[in-house]
C-alpha positions as CSV (number, residue, x, y, z in Angstrom):
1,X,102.8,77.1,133.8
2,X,102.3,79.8,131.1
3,X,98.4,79.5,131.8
4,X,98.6,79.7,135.5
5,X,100.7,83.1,135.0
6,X,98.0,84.1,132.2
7,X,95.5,83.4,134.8
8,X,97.0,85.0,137.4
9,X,97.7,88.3,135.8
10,X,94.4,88.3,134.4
11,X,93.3,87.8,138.0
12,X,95.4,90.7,138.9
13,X,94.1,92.9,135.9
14,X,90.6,92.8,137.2
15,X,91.4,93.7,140.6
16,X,93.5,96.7,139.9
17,X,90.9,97.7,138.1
18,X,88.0,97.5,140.5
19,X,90.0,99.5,142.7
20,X,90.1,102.2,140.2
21,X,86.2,101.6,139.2
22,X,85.4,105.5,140.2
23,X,88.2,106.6,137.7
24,X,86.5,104.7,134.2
25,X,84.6,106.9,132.1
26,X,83.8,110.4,131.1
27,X,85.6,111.6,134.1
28,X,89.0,112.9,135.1
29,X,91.1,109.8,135.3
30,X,94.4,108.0,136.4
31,X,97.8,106.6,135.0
32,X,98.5,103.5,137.1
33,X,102.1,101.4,136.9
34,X,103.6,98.5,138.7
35,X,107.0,98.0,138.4
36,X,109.2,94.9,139.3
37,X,112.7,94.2,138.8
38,X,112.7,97.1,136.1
39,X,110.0,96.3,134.0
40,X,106.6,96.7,133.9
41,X,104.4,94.2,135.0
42,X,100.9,96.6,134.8
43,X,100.4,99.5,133.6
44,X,96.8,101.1,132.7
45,X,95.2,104.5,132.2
46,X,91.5,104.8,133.4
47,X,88.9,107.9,132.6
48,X,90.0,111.5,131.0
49,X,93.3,114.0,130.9
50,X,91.1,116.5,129.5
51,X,87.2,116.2,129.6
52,X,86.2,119.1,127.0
53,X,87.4,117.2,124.0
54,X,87.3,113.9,125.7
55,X,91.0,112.6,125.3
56,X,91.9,109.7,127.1
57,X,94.4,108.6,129.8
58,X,97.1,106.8,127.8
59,X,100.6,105.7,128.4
60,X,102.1,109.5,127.1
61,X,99.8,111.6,129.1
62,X,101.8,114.1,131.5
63,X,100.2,115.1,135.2
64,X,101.4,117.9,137.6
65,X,103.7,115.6,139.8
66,X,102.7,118.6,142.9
67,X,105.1,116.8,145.7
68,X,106.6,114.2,144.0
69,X,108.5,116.7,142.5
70,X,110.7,117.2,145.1
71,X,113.1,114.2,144.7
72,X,114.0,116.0,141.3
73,X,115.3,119.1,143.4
74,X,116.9,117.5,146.3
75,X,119.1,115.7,143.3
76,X,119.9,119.1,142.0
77,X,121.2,120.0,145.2
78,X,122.9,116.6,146.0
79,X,124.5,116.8,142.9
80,X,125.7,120.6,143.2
81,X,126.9,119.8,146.6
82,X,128.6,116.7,144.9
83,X,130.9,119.3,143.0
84,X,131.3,121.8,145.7
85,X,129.0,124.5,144.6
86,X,126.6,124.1,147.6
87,X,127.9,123.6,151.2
88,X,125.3,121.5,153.3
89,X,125.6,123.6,156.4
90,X,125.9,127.0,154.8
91,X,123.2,129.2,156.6
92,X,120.4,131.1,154.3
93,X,122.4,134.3,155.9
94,X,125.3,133.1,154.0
95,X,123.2,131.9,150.4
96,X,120.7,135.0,150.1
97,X,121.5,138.4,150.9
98,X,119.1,140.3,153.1
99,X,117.6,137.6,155.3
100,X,116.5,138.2,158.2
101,X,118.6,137.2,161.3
102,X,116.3,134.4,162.1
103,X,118.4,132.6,159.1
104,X,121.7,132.0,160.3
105,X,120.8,129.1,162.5
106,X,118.8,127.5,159.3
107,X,120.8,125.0,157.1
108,X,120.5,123.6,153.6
109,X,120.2,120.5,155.3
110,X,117.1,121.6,156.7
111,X,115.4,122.5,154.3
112,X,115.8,119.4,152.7
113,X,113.9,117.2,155.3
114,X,111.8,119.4,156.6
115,X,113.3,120.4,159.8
116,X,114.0,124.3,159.1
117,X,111.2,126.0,160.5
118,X,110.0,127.8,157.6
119,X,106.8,129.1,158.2
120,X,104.5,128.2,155.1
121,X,104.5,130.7,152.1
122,X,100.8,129.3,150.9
123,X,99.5,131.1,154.4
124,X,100.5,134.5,153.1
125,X,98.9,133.6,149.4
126,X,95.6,133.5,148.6
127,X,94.2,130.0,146.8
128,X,92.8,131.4,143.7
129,X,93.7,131.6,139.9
130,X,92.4,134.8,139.7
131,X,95.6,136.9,141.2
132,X,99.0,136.8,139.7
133,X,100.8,133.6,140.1
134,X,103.8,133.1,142.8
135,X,107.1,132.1,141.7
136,X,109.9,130.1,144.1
137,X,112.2,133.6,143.4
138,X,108.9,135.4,145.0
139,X,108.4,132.6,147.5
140,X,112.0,133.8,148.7
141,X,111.2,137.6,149.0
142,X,107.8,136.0,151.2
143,X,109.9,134.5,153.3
144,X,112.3,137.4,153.9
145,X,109.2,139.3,155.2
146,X,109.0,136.6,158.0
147,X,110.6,137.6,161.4
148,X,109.9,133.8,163.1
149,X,109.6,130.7,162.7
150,X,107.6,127.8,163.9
151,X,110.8,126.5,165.3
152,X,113.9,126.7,166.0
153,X,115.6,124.4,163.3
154,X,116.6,121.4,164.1
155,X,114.0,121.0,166.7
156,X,111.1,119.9,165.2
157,X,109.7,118.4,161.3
158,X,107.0,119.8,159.7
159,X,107.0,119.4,156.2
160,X,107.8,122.6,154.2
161,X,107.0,123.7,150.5
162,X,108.8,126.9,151.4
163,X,111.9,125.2,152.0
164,X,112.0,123.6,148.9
165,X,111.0,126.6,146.5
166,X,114.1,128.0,148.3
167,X,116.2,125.2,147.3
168,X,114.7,125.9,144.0
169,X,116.1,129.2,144.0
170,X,119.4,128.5,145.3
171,X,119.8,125.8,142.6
172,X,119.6,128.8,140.4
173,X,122.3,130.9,142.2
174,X,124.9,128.4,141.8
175,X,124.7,126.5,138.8
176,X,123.8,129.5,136.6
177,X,121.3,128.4,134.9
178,X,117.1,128.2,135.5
179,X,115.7,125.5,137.6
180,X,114.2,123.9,134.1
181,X,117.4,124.3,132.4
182,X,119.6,122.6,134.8
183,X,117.1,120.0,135.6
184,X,116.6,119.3,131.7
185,X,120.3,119.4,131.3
186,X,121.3,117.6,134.7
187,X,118.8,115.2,135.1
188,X,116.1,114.2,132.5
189,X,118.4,114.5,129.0
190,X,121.2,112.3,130.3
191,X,118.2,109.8,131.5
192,X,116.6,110.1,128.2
193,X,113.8,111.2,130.0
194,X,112.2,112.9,127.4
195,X,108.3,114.0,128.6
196,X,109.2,115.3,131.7
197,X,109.7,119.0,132.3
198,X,110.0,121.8,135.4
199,X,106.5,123.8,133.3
200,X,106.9,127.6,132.8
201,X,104.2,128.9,130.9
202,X,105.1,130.6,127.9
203,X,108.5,129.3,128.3
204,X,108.4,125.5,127.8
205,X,105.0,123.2,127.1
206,X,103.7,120.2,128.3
207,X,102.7,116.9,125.7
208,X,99.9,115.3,126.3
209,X,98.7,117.0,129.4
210,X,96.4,116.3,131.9
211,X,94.0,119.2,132.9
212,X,93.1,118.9,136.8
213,X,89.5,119.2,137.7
214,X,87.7,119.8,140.6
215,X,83.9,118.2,141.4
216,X,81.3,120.8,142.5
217,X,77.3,119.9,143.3
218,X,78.2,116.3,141.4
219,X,79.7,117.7,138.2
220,X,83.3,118.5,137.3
221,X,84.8,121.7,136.3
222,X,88.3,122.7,135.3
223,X,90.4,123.7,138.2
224,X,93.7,123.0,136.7
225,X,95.3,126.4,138.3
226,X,95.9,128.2,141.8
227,X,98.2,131.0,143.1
228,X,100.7,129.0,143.8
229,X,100.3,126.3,140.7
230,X,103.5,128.4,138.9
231,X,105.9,127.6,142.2
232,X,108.8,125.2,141.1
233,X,110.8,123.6,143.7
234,X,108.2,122.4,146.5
235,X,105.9,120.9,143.1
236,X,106.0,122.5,139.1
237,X,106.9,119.6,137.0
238,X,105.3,117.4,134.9
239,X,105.8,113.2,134.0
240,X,104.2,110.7,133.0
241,X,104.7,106.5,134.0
242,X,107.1,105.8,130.7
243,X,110.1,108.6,132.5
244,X,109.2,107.6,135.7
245,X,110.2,104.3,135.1
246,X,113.2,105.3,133.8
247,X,113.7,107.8,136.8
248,X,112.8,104.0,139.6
249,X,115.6,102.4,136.9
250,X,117.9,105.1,138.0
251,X,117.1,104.9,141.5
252,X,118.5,101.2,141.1
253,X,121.4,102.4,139.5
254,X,122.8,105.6,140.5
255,X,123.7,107.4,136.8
256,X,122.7,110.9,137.5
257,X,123.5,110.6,141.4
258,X,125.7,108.3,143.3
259,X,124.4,105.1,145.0
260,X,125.6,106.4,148.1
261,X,123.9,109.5,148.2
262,X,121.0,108.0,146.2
263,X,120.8,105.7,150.1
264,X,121.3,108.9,152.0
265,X,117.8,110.3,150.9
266,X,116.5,106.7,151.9
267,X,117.6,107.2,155.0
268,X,115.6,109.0,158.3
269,X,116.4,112.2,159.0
270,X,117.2,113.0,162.9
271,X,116.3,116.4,165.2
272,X,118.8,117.4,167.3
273,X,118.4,115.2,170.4
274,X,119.2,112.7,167.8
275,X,115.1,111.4,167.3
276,X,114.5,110.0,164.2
277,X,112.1,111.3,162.1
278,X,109.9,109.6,159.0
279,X,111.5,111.3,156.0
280,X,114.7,111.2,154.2
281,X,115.6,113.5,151.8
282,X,112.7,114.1,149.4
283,X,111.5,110.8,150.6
284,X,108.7,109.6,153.3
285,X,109.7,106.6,154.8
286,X,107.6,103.7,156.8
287,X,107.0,99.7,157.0
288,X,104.8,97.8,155.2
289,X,104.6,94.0,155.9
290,X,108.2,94.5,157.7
291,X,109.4,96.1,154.7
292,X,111.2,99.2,154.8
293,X,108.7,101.6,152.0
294,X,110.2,105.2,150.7
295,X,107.0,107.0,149.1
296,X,106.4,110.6,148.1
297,X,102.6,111.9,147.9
298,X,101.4,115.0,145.9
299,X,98.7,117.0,145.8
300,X,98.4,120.2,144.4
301,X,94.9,122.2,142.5
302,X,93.6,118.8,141.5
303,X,95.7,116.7,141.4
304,X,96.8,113.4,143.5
305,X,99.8,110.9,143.4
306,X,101.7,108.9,144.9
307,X,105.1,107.2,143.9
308,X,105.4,104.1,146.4
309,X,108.8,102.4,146.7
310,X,109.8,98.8,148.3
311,X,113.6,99.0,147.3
312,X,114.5,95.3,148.9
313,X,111.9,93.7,146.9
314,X,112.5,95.7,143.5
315,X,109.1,97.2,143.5
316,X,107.1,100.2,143.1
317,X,103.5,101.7,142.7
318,X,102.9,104.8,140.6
319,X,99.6,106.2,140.2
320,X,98.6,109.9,138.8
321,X,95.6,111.4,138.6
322,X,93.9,114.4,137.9
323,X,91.0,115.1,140.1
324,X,91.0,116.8,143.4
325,X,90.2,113.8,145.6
326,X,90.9,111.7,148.0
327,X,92.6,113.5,150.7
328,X,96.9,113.6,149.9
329,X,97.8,110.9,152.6
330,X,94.8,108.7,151.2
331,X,96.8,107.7,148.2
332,X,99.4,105.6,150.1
333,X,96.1,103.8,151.3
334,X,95.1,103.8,147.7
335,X,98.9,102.7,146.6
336,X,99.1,99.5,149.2
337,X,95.4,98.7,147.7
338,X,97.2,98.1,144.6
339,X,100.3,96.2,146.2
340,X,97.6,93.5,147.7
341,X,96.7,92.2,144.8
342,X,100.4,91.8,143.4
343,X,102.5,91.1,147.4
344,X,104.3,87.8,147.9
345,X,105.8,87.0,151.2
C-alpha cells in the first residue's frame, strides 16, 4: 500500500511538472500548491523570483497577488459591517463627501460583486511606470470626476477594480487606521500570517519577493511596475503558498470571519430582476465535474494567479507566477490542468 501511494505521487510529481515545463530554468517562474483536507499534498517552485542575481522560486518567495487580493478587502468590509461600522446599503453619497449625484443609487453592496457601475479608473490612467503612481484615495478623487456610469447599479456585472479601491478607501474612513494596518492587525497577525502584506513602498517591505517580468523579441526584461501597480484594494498585496494555506485553513474554519458570512461570499450574487450572476463576494464561482468551484484570478504588470477552490471536496490549487503570460482567464485552464492529474470521482 505505502508503494502504490509512493508510486502514485511520484506519478503525480512528474505530471505537475510537465505542465509547468515552460516555467524551469533561467526564467521568471512559479510557486505551485495543492491542498487537501488542510495539508499539503504538493507543493513546488519552478524557474526565477528575480533573474538578475538568479534567486530561485522557493517555498518563502512573495508574488503580487493583483486580483486575488480582493477576498482580503471584502473581509475587511464584512468584518466592519460585522460591528456596525459600515452599513451594506449606505450610498457612496452618504460614505464620501462630494460625489457626484450619480452615487446615491450605488451601494456598498455593489461594489463588492461587481454590479455598481463604476466606470474603470485604469481608462483614465496611462499604463506606464514612468508617471507618478495612483493610489485607491486618488482612484476615489478619479471617480468623482465621472458624471456616468456604464450602468445603472444593480442592472448589470462587470467586474470593477474601481469599486474595490473604493472599498479600500472606505475601509480606511471607518476603522481609523490604513488599509495595511487594519489588514495586518485584522486579518494576517491573528492568522499568524506572517509574509503577507498590503506593499507601500517606503512604508512596509516585501521578503523574498518576486520581480514581474515581461518577454520582449524572445528575451525578458523587468516589468515589475505600472501606474496603477501602487493601487491597494482592487490588487496591492503580497503572499506566498505557506500564508495562503493558512488563509484556505481559515476559509474552513471561520476565525477572522464568521462561517456564515465566510458562505455568503460563496454564494452568487443576483441583478435586480433577480438573475444570478457568476461571482460572490470577492469570489468567481462555476462547476467543474458537477462540483460547485469558487476561484479568484489575478493579473496585474506581470504577474498571473489563480487561487482555485473545490470547498465540498476539501481542495484547492494555488499557483503564482511572475511573468506576464498567459492571458488572466487562462490560468483557471492552467489550474484544472493541475486538478487532472490529482481528481477522484
Amino acid at each position: 500500500m505505502l508503494f502504490i501511494a509512493i508510486v502514485s505521487y511520484a506519478q503525480d510529481k512528474a505530471n505537475i511538472e510537465s505542465i509547468f515545463k515552460n516555467y524551469h530554468g533561467e526564467q521568471p517562474g512559479a510557486s505551485v500548491a495543492i491542498i487537501k483536507d488542510g495539508e499539503l499534498i504538493f507543493q513546488e517552485g519552478f524557474g526565477l523570483a528575480n533573474l538578475e542575481d538568479g534567486r530561485k522560486v522557493d517555498a518563502q518567495t512573495n508574488f503580487r497577488l493583483a486580483s486575488v487580493s480582493k477576498q482580503f478587502t471584502a473581509t475587511a468590509i464584512l468584518q466592519l459591517a460585522a460591528q456596525d461600522k459600515i452599513n451594506m446599503n449606505w450610498s457612496l453619497n452618504e460614505v464620501f463627501e462630494d460625489f457626484p449625484d450619480y452615487g446615491k443609487n450605488i451601494k456598498v453592496h455593489h461594489l463588492l460583486n461587481h454590479t455598481s457601475g463604476l466606470w474603470d479608473y485604469e481608462e483614465f490612467v496611462p499604463d506606464t511606470a514612468m508617471i507618478h503612481q495612483v493610489m485607491d484615495e486618488e482612484v476615489l478623487d478619479l471617480t468623482k470626476q465621472q458624471d456616468k456610469v456604464y450602468f445603472a447599479p444593480g442592472e448589470e456585472y462587470r467586474y470593477s477594480n474601481t469599486a474595490y479601491a473604493l472599498l479600500a478607501v472606505m475601509i480606511e474612513k471607518y476603522s481609523g487606521k490604513t488599509f495595511p494596518e487594519y489588514l495586518e492587525e485584522n486579518i494576517f497577525q491573528p492568522l499568524g500570517m506572517k509574509n503577507t502584506v498590503a506593499h507601500v513602498k517606503g512604508e512596509n517591505h516585501v521578503n523574498n519577493r518576486a520581480y514581474g517580468y515581461d518577454k520582449k523579441d524572445g528575451e525578458w526584461y523587468r516589468r515589475d511596475q505600472s501606474s496603477t501597480s501602487a493601487v491597494l484594494g482592487d490588487g496591492g498585496i503580497y503572499s506566498n503558498f505557506q500564508d495562503l494555506l493558512i488563509w484556505d485553513k481559515n476559509l474552513y474554519e471561520g476565525k477572522v470571519l464568521s462561517k456564515e458570512l465566510i458562505e455568503q461570499t460563496f454564494t452568487r450574487g443576483k441583478l435586480n430582476d433577480g438573475k444570478e450572476i457568476p461571482y460572490g463576494i470577492a469570489w468567481h464561482i462555476k462547476e467543474w465535474e458537477n462540483e460547485k468551484v469558487v476561484y479568484h484570478t489575478g493579473s496585474t504588470t506581470s504577474f498571473r494567479n489563480i487561487f482555485y477552490r473545490i470547498p465540498s471536496k476539501n481542495l484547492s490549487i494555488i499557483i503564482l507566477t511572475n511573468r506576464n503570460s498567459p492571458h488572466e482567464f487562462d490560468m483557471v485552464d492552467l489550474a484544472e490542468e493541475v486538478l487532472k492529474t490529482v481528481w477522484e470521482d
